[in-house]
C-alpha positions in Angstrom: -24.4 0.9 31.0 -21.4 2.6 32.3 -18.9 4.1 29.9 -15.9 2.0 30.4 -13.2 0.3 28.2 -15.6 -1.9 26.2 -12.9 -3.9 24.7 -12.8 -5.6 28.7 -16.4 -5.7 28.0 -17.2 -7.8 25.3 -14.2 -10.2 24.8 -15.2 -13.1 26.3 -11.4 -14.4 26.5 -12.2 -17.0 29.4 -14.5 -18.8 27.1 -12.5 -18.4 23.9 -9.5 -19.7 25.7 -11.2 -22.8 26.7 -11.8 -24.2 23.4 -10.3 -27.1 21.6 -7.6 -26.4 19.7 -8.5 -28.9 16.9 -11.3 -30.3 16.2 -10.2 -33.6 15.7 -11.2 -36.3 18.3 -14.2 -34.9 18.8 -18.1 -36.3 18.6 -20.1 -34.5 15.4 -21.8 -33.5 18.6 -18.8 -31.9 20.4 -17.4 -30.5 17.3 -20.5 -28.3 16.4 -20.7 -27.3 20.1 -17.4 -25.2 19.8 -17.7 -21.6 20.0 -16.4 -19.8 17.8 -17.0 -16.3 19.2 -18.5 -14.9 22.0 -19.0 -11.7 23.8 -19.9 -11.0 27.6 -22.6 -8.5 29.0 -21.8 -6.2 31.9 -23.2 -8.6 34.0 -20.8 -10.7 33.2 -23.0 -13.3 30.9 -21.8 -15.0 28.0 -23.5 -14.2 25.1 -22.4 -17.0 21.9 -22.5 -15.5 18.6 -21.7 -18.1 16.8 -20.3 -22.3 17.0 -18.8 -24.2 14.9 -22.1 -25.9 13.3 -23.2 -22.9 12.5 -23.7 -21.7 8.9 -22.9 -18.6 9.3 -19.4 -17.5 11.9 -19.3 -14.1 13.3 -16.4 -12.4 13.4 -16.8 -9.0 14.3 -15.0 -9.2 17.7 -12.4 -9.9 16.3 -11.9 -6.9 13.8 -9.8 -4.1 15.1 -9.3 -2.0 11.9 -11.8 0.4 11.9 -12.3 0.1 7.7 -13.6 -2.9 7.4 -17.5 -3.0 6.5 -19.7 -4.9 8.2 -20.3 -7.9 5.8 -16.6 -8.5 5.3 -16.8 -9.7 8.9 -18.7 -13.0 8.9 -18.4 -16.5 6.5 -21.3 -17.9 5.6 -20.7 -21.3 4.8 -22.9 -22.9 1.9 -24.9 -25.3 3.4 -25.8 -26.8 -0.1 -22.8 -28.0 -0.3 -21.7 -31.8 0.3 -21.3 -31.9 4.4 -17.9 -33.7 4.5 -16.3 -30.9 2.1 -17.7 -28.1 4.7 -17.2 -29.7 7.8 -13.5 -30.5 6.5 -13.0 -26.5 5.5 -14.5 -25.6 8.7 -12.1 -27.8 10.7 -9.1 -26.3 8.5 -10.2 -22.8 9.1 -10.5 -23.1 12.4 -7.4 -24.5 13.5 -5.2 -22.4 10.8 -7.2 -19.5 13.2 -6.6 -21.3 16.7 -2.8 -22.4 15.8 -2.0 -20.4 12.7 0.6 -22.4 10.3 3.9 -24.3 11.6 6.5 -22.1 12.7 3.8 -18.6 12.0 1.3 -16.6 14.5 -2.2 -17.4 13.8 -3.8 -14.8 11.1 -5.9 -11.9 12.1 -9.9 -12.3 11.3 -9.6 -10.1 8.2 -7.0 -13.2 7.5 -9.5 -15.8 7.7 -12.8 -14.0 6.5 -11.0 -13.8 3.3 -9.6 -17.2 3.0 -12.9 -18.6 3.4 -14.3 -16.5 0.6 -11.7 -16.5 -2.3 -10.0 -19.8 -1.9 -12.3 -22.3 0.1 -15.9 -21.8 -1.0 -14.5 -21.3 -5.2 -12.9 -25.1 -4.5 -15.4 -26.7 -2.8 -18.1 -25.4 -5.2 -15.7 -26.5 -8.2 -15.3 -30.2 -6.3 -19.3 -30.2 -6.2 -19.9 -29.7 -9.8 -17.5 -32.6 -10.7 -19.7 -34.9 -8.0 -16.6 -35.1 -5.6 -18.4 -35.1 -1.9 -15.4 -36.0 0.3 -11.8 -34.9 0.1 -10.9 -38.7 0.3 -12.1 -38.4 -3.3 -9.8 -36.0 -4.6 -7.3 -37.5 -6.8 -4.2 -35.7 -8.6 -6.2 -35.0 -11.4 -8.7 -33.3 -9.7 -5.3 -30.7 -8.1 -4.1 -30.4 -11.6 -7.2 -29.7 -13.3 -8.3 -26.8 -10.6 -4.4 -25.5 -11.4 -5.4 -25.5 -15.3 -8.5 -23.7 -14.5 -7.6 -21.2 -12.3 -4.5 -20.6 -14.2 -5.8 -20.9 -18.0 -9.2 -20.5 -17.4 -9.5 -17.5 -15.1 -5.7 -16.5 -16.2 -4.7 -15.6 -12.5 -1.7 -13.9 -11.7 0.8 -15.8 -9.3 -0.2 -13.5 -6.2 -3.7 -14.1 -6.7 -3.6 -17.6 -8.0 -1.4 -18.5 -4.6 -4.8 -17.5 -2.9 -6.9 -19.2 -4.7 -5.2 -22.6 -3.9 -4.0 -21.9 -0.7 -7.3 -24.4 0.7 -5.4 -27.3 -0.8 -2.3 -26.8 0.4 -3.9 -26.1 4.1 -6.2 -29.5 3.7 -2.5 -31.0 3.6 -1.0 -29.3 6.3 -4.0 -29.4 8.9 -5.1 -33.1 7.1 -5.1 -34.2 11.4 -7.7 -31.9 12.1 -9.9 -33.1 9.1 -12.7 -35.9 8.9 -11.6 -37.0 5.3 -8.3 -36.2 4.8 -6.3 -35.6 1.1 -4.9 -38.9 0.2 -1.4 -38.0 -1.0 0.7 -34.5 -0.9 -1.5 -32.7 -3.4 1.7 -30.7 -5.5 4.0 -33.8 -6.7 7.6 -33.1 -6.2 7.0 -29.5 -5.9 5.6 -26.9 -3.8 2.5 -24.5 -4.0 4.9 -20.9 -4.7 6.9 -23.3 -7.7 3.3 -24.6 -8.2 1.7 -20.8 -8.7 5.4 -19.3 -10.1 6.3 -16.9 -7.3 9.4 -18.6 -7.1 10.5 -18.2 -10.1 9.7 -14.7 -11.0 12.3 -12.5 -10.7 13.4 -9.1 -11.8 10.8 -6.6 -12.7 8.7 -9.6 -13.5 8.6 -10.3 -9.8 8.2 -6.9 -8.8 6.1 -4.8 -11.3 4.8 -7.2 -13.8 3.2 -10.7 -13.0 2.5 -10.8 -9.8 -0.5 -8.4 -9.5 0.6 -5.7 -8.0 -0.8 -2.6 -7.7 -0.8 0.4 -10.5 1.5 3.7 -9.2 -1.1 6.4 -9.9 0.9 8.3 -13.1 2.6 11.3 -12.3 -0.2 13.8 -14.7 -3.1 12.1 -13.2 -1.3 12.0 -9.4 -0.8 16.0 -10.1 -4.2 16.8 -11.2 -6.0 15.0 -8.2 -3.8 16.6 -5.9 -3.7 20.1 -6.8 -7.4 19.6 -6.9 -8.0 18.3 -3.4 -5.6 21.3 -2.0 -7.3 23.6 -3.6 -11.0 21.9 -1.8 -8.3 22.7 1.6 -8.2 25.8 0.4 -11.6 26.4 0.5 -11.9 24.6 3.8 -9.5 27.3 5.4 -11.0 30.4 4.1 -14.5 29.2 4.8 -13.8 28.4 8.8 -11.4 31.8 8.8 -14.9 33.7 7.6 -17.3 31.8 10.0 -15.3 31.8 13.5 -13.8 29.4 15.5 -17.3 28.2 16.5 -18.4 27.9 13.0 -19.2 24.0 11.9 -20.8 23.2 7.9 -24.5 22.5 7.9 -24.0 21.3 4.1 -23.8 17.9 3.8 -22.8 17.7 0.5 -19.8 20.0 1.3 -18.8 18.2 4.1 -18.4 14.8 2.1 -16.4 16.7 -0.8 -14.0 17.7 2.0 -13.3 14.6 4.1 -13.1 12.8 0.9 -10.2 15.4 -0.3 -8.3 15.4 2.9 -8.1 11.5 3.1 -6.6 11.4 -0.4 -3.9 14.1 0.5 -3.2 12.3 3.6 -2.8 9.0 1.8 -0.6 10.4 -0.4 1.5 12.6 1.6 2.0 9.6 4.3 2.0 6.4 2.4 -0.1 5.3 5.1 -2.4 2.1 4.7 -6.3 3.0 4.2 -7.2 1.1 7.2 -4.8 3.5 9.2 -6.0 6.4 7.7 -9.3 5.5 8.4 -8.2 5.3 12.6 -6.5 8.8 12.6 -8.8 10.1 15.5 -9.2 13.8 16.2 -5.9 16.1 17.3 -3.6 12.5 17.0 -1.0 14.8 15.5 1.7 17.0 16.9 4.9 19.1 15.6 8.4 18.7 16.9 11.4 20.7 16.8 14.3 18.9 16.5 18.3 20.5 15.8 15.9 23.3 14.0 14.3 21.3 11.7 10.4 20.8 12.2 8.9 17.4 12.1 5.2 16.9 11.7 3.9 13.5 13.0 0.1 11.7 12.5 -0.3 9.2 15.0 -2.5 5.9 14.4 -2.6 1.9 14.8 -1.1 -0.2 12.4 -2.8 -3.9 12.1 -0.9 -5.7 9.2 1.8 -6.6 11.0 0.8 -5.8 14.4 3.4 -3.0 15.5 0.3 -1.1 17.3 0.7 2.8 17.8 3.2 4.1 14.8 3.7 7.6 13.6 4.0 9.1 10.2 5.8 11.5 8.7 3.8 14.2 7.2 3.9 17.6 5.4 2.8 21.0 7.5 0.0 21.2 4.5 -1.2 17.4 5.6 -1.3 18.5 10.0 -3.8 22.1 8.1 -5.8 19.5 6.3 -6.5 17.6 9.4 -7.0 20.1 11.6 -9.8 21.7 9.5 -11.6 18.1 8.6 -11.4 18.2 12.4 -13.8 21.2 12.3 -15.5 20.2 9.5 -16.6 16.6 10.8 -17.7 17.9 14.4 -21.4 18.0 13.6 -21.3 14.1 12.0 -19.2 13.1 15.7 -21.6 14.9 17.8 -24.1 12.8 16.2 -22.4 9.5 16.7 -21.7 11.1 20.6 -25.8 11.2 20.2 -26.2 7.7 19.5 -23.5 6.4 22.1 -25.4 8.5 24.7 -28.8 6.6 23.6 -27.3 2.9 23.6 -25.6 3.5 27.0 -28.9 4.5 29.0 -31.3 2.0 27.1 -31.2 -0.7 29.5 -34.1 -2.6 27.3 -32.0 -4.4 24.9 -28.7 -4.1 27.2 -28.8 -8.1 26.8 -28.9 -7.7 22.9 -25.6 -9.0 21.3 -27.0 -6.7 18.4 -26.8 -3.6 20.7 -23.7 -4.8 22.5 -21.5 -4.6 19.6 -23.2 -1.9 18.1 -22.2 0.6 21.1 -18.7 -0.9 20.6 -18.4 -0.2 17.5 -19.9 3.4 17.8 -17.2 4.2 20.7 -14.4 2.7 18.5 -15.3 5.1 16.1 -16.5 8.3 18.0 -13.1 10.0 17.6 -12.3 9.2 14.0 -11.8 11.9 11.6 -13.3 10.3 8.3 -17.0 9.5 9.2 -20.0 8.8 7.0 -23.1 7.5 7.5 -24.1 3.8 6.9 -27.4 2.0 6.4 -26.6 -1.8 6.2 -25.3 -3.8 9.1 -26.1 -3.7 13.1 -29.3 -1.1 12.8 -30.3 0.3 16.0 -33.1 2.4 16.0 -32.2 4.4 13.2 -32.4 4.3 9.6 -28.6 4.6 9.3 -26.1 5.1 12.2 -22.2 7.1 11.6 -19.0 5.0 11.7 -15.5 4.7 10.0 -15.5 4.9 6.2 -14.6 1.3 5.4 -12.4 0.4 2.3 -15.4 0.1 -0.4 -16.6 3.7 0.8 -13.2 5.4 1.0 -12.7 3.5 -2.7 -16.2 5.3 -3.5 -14.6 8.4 -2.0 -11.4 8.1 -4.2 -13.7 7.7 -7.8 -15.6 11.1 -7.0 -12.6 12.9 -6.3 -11.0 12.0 -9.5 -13.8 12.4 -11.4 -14.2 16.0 -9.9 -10.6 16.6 -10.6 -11.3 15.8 -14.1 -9.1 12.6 -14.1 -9.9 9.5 -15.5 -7.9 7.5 -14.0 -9.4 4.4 -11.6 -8.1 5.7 -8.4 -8.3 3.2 -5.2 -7.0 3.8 -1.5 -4.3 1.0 -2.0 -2.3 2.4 -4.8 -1.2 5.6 -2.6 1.4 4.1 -0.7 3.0 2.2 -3.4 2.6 5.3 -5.7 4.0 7.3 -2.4 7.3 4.8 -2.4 7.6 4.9 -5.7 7.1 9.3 -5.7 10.3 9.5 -2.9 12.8 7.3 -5.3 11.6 8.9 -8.5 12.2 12.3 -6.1 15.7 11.4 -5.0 16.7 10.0 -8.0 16.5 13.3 -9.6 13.3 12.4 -11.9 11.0 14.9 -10.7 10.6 17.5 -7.9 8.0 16.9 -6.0 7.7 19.8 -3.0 6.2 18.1 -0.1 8.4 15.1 -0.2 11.8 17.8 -0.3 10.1 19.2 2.7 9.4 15.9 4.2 12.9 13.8 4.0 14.6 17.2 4.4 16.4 16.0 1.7 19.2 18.6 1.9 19.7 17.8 5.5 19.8 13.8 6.0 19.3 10.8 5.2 16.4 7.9 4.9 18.4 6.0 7.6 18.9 9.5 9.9 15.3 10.1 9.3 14.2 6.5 10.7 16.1 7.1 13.8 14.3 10.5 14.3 11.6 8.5 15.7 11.4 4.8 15.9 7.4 4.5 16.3 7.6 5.1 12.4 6.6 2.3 10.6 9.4 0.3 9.3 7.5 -1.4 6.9 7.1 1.3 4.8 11.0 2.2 4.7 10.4 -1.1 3.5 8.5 -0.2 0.8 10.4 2.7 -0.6 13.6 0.3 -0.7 11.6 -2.1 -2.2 10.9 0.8 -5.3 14.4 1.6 -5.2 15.5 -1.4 -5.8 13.0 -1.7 -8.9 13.8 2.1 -10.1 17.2 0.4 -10.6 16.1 -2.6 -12.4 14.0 -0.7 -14.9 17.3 1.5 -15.4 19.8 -0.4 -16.0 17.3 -2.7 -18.1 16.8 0.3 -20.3 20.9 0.5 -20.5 20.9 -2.9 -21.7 18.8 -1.9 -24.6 19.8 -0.9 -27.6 19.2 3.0 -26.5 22.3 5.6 -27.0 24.5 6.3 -23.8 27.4 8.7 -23.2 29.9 9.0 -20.3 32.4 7.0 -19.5 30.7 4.2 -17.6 28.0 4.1 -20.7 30.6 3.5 -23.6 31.6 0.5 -21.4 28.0 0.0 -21.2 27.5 -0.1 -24.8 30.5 -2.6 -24.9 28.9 -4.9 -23.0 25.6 -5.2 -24.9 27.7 -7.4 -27.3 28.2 -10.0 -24.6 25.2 -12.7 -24.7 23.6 -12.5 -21.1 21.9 -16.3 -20.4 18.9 -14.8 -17.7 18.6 -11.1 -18.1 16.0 -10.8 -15.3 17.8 -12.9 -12.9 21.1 -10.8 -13.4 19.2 -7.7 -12.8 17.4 -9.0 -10.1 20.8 -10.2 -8.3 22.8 -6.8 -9.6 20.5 -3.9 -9.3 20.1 -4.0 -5.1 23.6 -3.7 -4.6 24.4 -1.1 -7.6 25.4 2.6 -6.3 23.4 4.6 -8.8 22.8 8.4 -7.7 21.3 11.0 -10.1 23.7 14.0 -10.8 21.0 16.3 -12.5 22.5 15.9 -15.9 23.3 11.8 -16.3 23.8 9.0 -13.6 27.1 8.4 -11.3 28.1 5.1 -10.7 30.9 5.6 -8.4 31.3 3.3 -5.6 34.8 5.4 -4.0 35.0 8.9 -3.6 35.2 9.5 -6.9 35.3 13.3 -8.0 34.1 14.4 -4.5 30.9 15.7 -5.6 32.5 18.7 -7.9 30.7 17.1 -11.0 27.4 18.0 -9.8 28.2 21.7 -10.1 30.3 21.6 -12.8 28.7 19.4 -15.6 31.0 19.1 -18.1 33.4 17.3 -16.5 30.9 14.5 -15.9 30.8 13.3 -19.4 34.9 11.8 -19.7 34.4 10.2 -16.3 34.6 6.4 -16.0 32.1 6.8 -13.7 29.3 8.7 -15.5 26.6 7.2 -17.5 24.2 9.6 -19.7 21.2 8.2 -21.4 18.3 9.9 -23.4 16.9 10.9 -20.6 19.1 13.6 -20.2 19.3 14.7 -23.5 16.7 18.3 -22.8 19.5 18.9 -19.9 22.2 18.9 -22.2 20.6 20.7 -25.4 19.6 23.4 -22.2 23.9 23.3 -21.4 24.7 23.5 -25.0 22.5 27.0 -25.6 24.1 28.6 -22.4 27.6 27.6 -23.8 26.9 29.7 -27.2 25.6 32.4 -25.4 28.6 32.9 -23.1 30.5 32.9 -26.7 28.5 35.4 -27.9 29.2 37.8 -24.7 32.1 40.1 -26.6 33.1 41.5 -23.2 33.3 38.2 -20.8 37.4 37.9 -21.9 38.9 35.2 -23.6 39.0 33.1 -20.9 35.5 32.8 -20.5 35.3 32.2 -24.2 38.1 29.7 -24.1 36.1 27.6 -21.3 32.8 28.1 -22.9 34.4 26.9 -26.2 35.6 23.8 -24.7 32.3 22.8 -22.5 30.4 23.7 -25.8 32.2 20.6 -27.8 31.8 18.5 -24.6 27.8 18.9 -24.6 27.8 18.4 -28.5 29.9 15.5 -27.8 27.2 14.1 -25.1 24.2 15.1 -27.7 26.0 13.6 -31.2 26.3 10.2 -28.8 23.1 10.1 -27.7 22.1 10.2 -31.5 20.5 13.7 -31.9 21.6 17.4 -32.9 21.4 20.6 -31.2 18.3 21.8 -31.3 19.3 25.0 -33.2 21.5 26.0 -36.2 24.2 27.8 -35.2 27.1 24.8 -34.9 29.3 25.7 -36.8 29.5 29.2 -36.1 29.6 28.6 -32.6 32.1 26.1 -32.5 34.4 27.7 -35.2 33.8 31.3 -33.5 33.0 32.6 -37.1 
């Protein structure tokens, strides 16, 4: 078979196009005849893999992210299940994939796949146990009851319990397309988000809390796993530097311990998605120089929401790591090279829809960077056969490196780019200090929106992200002001004021508030202004902060201003500095006690009095 684009190849898209739309009109006969996908030969054959009377639907045309494992591309419908409730699914599922929903795109495969197994087969098998063989049957009671169970029962968040009942509410959009259709609108006078309570979440609720989203890897855990996988890069380098340019690892066991530590550092240094991670392919990076700053860029595909071909910012340490996995994973791709060579010439089973996909799949993957070796799914001739680590492997990949870092924490590929968003606010916010996102924002030398414009093949989403944290980063701050916690600075006395005004809905305030509040981090308390304010001159000179209307200090703070107070009395103590140094250290020393005594502590040493008094 001739190497050529195999994407042409195997997409049967004349076929595909030709189907029915919907189901509905059509014979038992008729219906079961539609194909559902299809690939063609180099001959130019149709091959069908699967139709819609079939119990199992092949999907794997259909996937383009290279992290998905094999069995996450098929539903296999239970056939032991009352005909009329499957046939009815199947007619719902395939025209939510033909059509997609009113007013949407249809869903990707991954989409569909994953409907089919989390909120159609858990209903219908429910429905069966209750002796309900038609969704004709289905009264109210039935809706309400699976809305007790999933919510009471199996206590589902509103994220996840939105996709559990997402079937019902599709059996009512699509009811045309089905045999036996719902009777009556299946949520009352409401509407499934009221029904799970997305819509009436707000606040951190709706962003942190009850809504199932994912855990921000904590900062001591985040630190440990990370100096940890450098330090494996480390190794890489001096190892390669020692050995030549020719020089590729033998040891298995090495290499694995290596990819695994570069794909955590570039998840984390990127905020990239795991599934575009996973299709980094070899030298799809580059450095620019721009107005003589240097930009470092990772180039890969981004599925979700179907931009294609973004770029990502990345650290210089990020474009070593890759470069040296590169070198590291050239014996495992020569391999894979091996295997592509060997499907290509074996005419035999050039027919087989087996090898077909099989040789796509190997020369989808035969320029990735993070490779392992696989056993289940599409076997050809060998025990195993090297592709893309998919999600559950690169999970697998996460849980050794922790371990070996020593952490306990249950690390997973997802919570990187949250715990990335969440790292740049905490970052420019003036919580912590975290070196690779400086270098990467150029935070002394522009801003998020000058840095988006730097290149737009960036992914906007995740600008989307980090707003999304910022906004939150707020919320949890100002929440904590509307505690009962000691403040100081002008804007926090007002602050404290307030607290004595009854607020009706907290969370929606916040939630309404907290976007739109201009809160930057001065170092040593918060600034508030939304003019010019003191121009800046308060972030040098602290103790002028503290009287301003705009200034708000809270607790955490407080180690900043014992640290001021302790450099005030040692100015004092300086006999020769002149009185005017004295003078001005004497007066900034009462501010920072001032700021300490109204956050409710005491210096942390004993020399007050004498300090203050100049005795």
């Amino acid at each position: 078979m001739s190497i050529r684009s195999t994407n042409a190849v195997l997409k049967a898209y004349d076929v595909l196009i030709a189907q029915p739309v919907t189901a509905n009109g059509l014979s038992p006969a008729e219906r079961n005849a539609i194909v559902i996908s299809a690939i063609i030969n180099e001959d130019g054959e149709t091959l069908v893999l699967s139709r819609f009377g079939d119990a199992q639907w092949d999907f794997r045309p259909f996937f383009d992210q290279a992290n998905v494992a094999h069995s996450f591309k098929f539903i296999n419908w239970d056939m032991g299940m009352p005909r009329a409730l499957i046939d009815d699914c199947k007619a719902v599922a395939y025209a939510w994939f033909k059509r997609g929903m009113p007013s949407s795109k249809p869903p990707i495969a991954r989409g569909v796949t994953t409907f089919a197994v989390a909120s159609v087969m858990p209903f219908v098998r429910w429905l069966n146990n209750l002796g309900v063989s038609s969704f004709a049957d289905v009264r109210p009671i039935h809706i309400s009851n699976y809305v007790h169970h999933c919510k009471d029962e199996l206590k589902l968040r509103p994220l996840p319990l939105y996709g559990r009942l997402r079937i019902i509410d599709f059996l009512w959009v699509f009811s045309a397309d089905t045999m036996f259709p719902l009777q009556s609108y299946p949520w009352g006078n409401s509407t499934l988000w009221r029904i799970c309570g997305i819509a009436n979440v707000k606040g951190l609720d709706a962003a942190n809390k009850n809504v199932g989203r994912t855990d921000i890897i904590p900062p001591d855990e985040q630190s440990r796993i990370f100096n940890y996988c450098e330090s494996i890069v480390r190794e890489m380098k001096v190892e390669l530097a020692v050995n030549g340019i020719g020089y590729h690892p033998s040891d298995e066991r090495m290499s694995i311990r290596c990819r695994d530590a570069v794909l955590y550092i570039v998840s984390i240094t990127s905020g990239m998605r795991n599934d575009e991670a996973i299709g980094i392919e070899v030298d799809a990076w580059r450095k620019e120089l721009k107005n003589g700053v240097t930009f470092c860029w990772v180039a890969t595909i981004e599925h979700k929401t179907g931009k294609g071909r973004v770029e990502y910012l990345v650290p210089e340490l990020t474009l070593e790591a890759l470069t040296l996995l590169a070198r590291y994973s050239a014996p495992i791709r020569k391999e894979l090279d091996q295997e592509i060579r060997q499907l290509a010439s074996n005419r035999e089973f050039s027919n087989s829809t087996e090898h077909l996909l099989r040789l796509e799949k190997a020369r989808k993957d035969s320029k990735k960077l993070f490779l392992g070796r696989n056993t289940q799914g599409g076997k050809v001739q060998e025990s195993y056969h090297v592709e893309a680590l998919s999600g559950q492997a690169s999970n697998a990949a996460f849980d050794r490196i922790a371990k070996a870092a020593g952490s306990d924490w249950p690390l997973r590929t997802h919570q990187c780019r949250r715990t990335y968003a969440r790292c740049f606010v905490e970052s420019r916010m003036g919580r912590t200090s975290l070196i690779f996102l400086k270098w990467q924002f150029k935070h002394s030398s522009m801003s998020m929106t000058q840095l988006y414009a730097s290149n737009p093949q960036q992914d906007l989403t995740l600008f989307d992200e980090i707003l999304q944290q910022m906004t939150e980063f707020k919320i949890d701050l100002i929440e904590s002001w509307l505690d009962d916690q000691p403040l100081a600075g002008g804007a926090g006395e007002k602050i404290v004021e307030l607290r004595a005004i009854p607020i009706k809905d907290r969370a929606a305030l916040l939630a309404q508030t907290a976007p739109h509040a201009n809160i930057r981090a001065t170092g040593h308390g918060w600034c508030i202004a939304t003019e010019r304010g003191c121009g800046g001159a308060g972030l040098y000179e602290a103790t002028r902060c503290p009287g301003c209307k705009n200034s708000v200090i809270d607790e955490f703070f407080v180690g900043t201003w014992q640290d001021i107070y302790i450099q005030q009395q040692e100015l004092i103590k300086i006999e020769d500095a002149g009185p005017a140094v004295r003078q001005r250290a004497e007066r900034d020393l009462q501010v920072a006690l001032d700021v300490i005594t109204s956050l409710g502590l005491s210096p942390i040493n004993d020399d007050v009095d004498e300090a203050v008094n100049g005795e």
